[in-house]
CHARMM internal coordinates of N, CA and C (Angstrom, degrees):
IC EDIT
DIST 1 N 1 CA 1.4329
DIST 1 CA 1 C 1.5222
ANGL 1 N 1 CA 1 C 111.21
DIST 1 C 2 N 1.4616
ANGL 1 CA 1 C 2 N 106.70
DIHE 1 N 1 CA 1 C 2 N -45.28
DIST 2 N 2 CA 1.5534
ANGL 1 C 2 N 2 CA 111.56
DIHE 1 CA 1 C 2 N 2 CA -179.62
DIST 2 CA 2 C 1.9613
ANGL 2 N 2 CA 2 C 112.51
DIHE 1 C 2 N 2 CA 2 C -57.43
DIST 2 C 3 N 1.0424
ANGL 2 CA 2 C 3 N 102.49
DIHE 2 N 2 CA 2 C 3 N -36.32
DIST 3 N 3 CA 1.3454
ANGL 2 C 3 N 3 CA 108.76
DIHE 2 CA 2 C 3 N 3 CA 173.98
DIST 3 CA 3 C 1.4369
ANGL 3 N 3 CA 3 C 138.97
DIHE 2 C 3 N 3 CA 3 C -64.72
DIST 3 C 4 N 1.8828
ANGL 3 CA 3 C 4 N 95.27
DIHE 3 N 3 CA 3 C 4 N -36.50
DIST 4 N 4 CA 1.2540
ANGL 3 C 4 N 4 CA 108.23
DIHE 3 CA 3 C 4 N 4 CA -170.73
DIST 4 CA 4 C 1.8096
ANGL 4 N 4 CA 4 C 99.91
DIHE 3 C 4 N 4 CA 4 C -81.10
DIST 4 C 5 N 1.7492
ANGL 4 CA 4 C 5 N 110.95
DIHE 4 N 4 CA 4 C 5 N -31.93
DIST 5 N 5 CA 1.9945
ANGL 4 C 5 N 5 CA 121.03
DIHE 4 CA 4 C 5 N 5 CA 164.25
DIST 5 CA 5 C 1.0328
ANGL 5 N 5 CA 5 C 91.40
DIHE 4 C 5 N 5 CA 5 C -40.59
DIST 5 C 6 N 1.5884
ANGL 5 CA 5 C 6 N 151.73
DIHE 5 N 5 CA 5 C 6 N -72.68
DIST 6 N 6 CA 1.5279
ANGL 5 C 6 N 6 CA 164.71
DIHE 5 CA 5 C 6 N 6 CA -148.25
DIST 6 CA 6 C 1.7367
ANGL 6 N 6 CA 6 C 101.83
DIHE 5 C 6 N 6 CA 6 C -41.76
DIST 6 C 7 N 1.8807
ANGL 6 CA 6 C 7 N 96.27
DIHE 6 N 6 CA 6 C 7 N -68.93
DIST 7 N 7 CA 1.1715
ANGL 6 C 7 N 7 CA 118.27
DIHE 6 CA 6 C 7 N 7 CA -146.54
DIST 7 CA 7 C 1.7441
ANGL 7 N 7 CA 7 C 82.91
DIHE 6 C 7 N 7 CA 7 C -72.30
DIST 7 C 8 N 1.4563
ANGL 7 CA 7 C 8 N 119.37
DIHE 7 N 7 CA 7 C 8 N -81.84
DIST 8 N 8 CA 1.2165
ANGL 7 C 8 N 8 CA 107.27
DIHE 7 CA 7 C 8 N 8 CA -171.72
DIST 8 CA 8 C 1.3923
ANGL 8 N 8 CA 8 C 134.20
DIHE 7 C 8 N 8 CA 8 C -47.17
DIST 8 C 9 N 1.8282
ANGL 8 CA 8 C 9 N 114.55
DIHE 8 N 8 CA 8 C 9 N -24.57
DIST 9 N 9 CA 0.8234
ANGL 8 C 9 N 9 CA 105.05
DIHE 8 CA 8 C 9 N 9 CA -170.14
DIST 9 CA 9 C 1.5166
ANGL 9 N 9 CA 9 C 133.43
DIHE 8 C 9 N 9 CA 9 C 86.85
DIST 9 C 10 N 1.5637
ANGL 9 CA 9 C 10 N 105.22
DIHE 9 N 9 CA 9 C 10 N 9.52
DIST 10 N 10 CA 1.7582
ANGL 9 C 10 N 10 CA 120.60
DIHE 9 CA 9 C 10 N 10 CA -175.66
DIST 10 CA 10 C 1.4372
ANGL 10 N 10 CA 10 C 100.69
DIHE 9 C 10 N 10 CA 10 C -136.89
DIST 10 C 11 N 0.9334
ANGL 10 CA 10 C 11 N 140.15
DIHE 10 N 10 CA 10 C 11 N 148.36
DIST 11 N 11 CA 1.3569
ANGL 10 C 11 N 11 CA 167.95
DIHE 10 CA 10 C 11 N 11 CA 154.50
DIST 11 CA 11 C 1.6249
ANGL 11 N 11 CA 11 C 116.06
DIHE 10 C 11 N 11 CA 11 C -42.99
DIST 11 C 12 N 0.9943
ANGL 11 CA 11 C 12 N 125.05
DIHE 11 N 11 CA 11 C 12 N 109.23
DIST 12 N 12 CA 1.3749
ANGL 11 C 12 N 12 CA 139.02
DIHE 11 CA 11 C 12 N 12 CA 177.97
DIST 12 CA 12 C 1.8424
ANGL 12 N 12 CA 12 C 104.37
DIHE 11 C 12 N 12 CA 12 C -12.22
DIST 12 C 13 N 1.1599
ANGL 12 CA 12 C 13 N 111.12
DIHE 12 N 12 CA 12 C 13 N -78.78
DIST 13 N 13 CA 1.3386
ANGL 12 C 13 N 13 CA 128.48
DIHE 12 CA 12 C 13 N 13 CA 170.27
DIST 13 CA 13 C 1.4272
ANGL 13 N 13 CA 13 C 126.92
DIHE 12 C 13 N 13 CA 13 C -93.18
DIST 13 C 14 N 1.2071
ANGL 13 CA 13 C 14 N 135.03
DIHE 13 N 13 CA 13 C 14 N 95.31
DIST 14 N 14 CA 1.3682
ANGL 13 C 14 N 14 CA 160.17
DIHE 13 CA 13 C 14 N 14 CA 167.59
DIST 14 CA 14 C 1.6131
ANGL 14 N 14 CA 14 C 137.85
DIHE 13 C 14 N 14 CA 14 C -91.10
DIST 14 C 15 N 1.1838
ANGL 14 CA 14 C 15 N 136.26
DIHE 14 N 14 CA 14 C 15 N 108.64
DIST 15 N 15 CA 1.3731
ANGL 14 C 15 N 15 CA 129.43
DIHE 14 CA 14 C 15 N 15 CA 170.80
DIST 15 CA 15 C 1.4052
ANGL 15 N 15 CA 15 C 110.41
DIHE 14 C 15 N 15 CA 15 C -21.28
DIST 15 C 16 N 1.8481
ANGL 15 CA 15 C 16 N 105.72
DIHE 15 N 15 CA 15 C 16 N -49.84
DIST 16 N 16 CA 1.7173
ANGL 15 C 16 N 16 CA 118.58
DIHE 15 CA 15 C 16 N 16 CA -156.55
DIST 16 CA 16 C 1.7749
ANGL 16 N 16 CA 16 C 91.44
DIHE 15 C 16 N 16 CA 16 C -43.93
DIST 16 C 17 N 1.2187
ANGL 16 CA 16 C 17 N 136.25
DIHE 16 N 16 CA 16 C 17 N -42.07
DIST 17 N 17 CA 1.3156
ANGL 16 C 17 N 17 CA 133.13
DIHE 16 CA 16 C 17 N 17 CA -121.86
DIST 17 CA 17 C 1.4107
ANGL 17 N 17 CA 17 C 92.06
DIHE 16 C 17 N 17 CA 17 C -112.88
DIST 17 C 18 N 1.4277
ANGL 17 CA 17 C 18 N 130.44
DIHE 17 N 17 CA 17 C 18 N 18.09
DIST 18 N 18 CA 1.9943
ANGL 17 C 18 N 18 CA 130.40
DIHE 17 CA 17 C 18 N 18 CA -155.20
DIST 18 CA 18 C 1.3361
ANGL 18 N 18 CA 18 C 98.96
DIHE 17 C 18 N 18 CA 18 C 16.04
DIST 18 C 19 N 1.8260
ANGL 18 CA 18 C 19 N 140.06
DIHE 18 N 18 CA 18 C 19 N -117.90
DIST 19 N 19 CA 1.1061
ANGL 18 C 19 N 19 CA 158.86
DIHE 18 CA 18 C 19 N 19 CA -156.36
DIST 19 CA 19 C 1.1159
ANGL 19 N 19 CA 19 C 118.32
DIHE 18 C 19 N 19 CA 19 C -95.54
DIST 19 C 20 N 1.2188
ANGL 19 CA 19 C 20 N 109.58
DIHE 19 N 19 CA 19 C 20 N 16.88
DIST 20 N 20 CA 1.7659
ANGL 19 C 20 N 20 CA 114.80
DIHE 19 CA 19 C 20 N 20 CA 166.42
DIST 20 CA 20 C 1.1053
ANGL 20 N 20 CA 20 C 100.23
DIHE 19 C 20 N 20 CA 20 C -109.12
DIST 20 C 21 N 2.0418
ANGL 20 CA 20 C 21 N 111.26
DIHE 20 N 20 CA 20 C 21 N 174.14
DIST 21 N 21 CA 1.2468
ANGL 20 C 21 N 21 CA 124.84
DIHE 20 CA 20 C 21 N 21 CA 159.94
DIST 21 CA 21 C 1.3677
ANGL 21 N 21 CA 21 C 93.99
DIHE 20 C 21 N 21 CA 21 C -105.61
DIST 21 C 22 N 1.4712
ANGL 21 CA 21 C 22 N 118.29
DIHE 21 N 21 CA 21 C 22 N -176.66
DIST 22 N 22 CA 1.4829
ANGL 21 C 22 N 22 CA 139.64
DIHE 21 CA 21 C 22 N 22 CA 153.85
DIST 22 CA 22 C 1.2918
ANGL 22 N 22 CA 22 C 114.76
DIHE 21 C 22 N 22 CA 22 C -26.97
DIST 22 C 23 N 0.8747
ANGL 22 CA 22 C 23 N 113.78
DIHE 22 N 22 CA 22 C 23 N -66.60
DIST 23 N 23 CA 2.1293
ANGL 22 C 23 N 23 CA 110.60
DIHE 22 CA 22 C 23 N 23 CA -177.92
DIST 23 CA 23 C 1.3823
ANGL 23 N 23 CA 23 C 123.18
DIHE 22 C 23 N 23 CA 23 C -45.15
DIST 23 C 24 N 2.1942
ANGL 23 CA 23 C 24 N 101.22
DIHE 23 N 23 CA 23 C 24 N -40.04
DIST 24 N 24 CA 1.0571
ANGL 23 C 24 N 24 CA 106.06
DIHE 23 CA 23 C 24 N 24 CA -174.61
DIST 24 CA 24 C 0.9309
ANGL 24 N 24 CA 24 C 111.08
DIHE 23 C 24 N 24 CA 24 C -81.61
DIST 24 C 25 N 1.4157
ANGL 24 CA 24 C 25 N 135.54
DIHE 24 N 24 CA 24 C 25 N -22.87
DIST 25 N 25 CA 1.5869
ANGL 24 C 25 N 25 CA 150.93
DIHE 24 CA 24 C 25 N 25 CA -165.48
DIST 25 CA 25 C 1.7334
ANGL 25 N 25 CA 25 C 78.15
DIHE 24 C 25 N 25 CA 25 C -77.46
DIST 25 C 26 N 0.8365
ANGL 25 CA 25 C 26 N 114.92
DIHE 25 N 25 CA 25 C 26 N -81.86
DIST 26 N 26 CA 1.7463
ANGL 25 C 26 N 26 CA 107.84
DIHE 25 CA 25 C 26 N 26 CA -156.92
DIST 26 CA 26 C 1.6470
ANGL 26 N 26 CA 26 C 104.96
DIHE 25 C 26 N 26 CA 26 C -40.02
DIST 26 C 27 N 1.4537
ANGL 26 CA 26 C 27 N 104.77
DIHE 26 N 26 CA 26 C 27 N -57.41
DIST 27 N 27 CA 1.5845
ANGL 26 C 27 N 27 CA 99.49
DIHE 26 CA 26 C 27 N 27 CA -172.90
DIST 27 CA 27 C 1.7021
ANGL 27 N 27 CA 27 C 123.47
DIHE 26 C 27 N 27 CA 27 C -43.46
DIST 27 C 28 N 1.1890
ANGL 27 CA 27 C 28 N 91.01
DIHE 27 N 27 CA 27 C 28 N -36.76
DIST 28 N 28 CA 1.5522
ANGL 27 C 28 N 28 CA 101.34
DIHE 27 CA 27 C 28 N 28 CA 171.99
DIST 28 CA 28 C 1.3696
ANGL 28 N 28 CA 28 C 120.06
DIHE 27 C 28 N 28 CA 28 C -54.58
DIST 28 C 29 N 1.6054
ANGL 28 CA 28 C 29 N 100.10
DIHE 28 N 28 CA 28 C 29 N -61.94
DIST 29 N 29 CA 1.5955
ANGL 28 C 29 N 29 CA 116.99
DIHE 28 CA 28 C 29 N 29 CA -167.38
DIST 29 CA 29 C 1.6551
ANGL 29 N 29 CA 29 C 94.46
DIHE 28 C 29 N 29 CA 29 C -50.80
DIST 29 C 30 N 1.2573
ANGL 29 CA 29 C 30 N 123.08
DIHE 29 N 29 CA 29 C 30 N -54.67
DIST 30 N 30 CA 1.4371
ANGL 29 C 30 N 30 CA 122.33
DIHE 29 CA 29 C 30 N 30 CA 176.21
DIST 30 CA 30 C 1.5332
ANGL 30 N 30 CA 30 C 122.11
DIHE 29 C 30 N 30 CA 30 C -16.57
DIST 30 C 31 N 1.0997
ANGL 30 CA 30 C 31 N 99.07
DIHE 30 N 30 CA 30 C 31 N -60.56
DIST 31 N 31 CA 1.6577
ANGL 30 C 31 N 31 CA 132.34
DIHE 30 CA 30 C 31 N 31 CA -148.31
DIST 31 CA 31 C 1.7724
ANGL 31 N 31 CA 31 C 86.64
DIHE 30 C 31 N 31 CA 31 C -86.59
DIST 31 C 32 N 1.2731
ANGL 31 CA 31 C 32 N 128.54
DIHE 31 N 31 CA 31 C 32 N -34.31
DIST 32 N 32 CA 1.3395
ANGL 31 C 32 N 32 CA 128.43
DIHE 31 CA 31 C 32 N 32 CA 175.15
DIST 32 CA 32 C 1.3623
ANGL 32 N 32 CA 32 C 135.09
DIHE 31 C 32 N 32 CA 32 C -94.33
DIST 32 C 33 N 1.6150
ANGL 32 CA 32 C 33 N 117.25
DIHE 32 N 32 CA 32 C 33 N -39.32
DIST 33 N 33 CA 1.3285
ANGL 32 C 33 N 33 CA 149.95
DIHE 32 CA 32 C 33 N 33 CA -179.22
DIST 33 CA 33 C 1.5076
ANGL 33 N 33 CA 33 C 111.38
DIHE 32 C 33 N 33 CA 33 C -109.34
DIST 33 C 34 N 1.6458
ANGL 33 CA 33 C 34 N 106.09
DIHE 33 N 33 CA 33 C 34 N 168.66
DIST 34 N 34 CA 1.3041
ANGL 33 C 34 N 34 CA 107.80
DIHE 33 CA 33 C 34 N 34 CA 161.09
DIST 34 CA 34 C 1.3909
ANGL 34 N 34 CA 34 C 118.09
DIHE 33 C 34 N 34 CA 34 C -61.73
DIST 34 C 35 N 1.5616
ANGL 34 CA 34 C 35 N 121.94
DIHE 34 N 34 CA 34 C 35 N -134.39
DIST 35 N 35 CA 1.1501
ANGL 34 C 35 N 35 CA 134.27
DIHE 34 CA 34 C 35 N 35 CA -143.32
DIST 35 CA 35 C 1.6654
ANGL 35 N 35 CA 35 C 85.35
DIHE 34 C 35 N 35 CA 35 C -147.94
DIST 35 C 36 N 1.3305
ANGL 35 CA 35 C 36 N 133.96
DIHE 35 N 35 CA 35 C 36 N -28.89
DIST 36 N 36 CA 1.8352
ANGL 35 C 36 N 36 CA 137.78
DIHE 35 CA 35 C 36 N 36 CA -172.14
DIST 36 CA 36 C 1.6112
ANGL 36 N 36 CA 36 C 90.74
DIHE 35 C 36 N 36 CA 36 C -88.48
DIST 36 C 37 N 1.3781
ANGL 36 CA 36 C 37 N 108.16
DIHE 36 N 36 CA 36 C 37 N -35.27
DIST 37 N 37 CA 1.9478
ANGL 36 C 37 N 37 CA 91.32
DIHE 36 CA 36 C 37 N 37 CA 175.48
DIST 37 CA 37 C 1.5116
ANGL 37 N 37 CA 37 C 115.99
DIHE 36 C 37 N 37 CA 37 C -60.04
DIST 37 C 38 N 0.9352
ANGL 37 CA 37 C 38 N 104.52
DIHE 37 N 37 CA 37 C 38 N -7.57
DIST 38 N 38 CA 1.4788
ANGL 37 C 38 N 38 CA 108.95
DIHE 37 CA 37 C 38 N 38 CA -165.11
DIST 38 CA 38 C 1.6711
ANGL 38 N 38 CA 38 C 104.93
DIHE 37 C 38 N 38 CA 38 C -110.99
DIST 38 C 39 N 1.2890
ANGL 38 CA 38 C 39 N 134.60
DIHE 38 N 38 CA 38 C 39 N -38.59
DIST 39 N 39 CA 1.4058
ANGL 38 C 39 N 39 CA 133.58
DIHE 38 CA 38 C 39 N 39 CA -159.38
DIST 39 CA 39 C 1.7047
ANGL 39 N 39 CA 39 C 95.56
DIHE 38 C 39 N 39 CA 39 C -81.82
DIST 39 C 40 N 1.4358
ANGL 39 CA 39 C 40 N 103.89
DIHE 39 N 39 CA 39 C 40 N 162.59
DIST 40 N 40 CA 1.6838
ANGL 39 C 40 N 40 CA 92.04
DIHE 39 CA 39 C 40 N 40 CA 160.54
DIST 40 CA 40 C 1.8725
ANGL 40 N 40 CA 40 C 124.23
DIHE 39 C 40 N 40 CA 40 C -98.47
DIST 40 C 41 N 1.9371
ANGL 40 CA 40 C 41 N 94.77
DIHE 40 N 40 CA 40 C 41 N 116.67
DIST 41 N 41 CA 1.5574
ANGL 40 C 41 N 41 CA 87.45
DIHE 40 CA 40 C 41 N 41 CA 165.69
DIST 41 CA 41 C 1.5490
ANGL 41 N 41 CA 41 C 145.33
DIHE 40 C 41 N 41 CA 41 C 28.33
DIST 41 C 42 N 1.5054
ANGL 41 CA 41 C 42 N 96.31
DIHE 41 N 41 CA 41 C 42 N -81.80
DIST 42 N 42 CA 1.2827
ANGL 41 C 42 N 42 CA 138.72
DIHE 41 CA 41 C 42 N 42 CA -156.98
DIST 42 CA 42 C 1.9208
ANGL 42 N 42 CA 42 C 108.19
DIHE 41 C 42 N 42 CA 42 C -70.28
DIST 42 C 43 N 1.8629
ANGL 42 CA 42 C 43 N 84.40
DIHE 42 N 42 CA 42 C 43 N -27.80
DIST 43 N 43 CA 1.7932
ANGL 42 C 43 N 43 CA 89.60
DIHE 42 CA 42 C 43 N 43 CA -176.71
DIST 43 CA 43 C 1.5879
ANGL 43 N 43 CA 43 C 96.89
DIHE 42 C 43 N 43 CA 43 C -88.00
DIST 43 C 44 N 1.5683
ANGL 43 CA 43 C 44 N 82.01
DIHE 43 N 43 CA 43 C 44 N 150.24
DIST 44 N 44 CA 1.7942
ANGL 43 C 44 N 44 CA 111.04
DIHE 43 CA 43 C 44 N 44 CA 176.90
DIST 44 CA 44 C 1.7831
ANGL 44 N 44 CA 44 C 94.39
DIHE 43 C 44 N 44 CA 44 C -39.88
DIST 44 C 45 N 1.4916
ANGL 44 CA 44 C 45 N 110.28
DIHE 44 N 44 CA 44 C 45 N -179.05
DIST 45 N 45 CA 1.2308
ANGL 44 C 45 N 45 CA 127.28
DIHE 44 CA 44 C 45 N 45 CA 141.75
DIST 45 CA 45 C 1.4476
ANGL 45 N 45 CA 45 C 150.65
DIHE 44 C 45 N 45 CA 45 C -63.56
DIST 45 C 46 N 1.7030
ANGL 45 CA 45 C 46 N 92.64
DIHE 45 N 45 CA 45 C 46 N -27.41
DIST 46 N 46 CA 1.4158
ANGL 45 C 46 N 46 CA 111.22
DIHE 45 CA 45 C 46 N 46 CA 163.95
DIST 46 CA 46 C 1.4378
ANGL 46 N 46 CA 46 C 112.39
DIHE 45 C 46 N 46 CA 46 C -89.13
DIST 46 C 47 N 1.3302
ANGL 46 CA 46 C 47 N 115.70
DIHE 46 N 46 CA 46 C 47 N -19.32
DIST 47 N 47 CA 1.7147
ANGL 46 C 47 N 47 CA 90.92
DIHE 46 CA 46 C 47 N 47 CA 170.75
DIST 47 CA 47 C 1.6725
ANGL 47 N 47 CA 47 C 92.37
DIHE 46 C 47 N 47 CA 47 C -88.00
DIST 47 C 48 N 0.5394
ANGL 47 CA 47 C 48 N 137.75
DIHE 47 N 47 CA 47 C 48 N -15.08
DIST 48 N 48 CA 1.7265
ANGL 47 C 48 N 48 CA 131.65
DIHE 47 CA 47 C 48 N 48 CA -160.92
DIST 48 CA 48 C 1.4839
ANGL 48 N 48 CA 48 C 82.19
DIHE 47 C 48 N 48 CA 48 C -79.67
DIST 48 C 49 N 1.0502
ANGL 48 CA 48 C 49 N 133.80
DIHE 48 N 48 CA 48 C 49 N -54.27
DIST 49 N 49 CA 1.8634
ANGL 48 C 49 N 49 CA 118.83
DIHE 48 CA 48 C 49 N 49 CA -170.80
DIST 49 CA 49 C 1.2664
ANGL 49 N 49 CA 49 C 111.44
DIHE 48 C 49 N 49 CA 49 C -82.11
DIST 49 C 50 N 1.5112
ANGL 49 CA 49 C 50 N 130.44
DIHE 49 N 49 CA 49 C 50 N -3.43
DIST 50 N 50 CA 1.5334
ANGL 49 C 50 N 50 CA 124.56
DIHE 49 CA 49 C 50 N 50 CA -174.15
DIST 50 CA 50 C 1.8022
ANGL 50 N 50 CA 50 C 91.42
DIHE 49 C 50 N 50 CA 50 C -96.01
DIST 50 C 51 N 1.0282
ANGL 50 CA 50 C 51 N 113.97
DIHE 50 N 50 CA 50 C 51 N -37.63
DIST 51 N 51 CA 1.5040
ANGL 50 C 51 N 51 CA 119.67
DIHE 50 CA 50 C 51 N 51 CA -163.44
DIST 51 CA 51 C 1.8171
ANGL 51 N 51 CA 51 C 100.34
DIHE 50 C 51 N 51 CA 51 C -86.97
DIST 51 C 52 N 1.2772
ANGL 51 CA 51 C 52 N 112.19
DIHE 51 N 51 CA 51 C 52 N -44.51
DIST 52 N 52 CA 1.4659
ANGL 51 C 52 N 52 CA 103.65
DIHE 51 CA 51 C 52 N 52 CA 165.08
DIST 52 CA 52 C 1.8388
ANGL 52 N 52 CA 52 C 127.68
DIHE 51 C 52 N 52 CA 52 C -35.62
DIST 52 C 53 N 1.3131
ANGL 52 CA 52 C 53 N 88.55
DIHE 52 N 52 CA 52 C 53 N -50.48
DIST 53 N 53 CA 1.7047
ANGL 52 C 53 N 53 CA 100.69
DIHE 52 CA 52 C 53 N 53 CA -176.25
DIST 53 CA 53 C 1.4949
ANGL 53 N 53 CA 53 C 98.75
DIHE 52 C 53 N 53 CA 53 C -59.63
DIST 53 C 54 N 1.4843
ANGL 53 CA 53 C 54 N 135.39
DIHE 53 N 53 CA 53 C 54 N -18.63
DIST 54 N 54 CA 1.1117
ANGL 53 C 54 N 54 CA 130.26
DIHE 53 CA 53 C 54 N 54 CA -143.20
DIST 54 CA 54 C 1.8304
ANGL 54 N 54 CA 54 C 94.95
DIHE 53 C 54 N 54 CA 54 C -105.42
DIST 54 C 55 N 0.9584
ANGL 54 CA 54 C 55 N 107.84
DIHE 54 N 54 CA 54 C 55 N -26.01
DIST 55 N 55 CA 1.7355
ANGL 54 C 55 N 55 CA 123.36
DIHE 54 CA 54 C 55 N 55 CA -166.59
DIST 55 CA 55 C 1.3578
ANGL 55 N 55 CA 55 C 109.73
DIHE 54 C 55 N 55 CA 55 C -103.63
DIST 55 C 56 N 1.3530
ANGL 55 CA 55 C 56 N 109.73
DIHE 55 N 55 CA 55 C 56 N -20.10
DIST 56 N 56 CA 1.4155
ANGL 55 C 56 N 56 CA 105.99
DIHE 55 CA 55 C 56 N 56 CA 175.15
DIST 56 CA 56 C 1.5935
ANGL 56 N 56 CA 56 C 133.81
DIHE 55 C 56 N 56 CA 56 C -123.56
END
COOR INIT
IC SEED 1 N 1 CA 1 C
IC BUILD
């Protein structure tokens, strides 16, 4: 869990997400969005492609 706060960059539990937590928010975003809706911004490019492989 601590990792996946890292990767996205959001907080386990969030308003953003109404009745989800984090996991579910991601699983979703998956299933709808790319893979950059989901990473955080802020990370390089190389973590954005090491951590991609990891989520998808």
């Amino acid at each position: 869990m601590v990792i996946l706060e890292l990767v996205a960059g959001k907080r386990l539990i969030d308003p953003e997400y109404g009745d989800k937590d984090l996991v579910k928010w991601v699983s979703a975003t998956l299933n709808e969005e790319e893979i950059d809706h989901i990473i955080d911004p802020n990370l390089g490019s190389y973590h954005k492609k090491r951590f991609a492989r990891y989520l998808t």
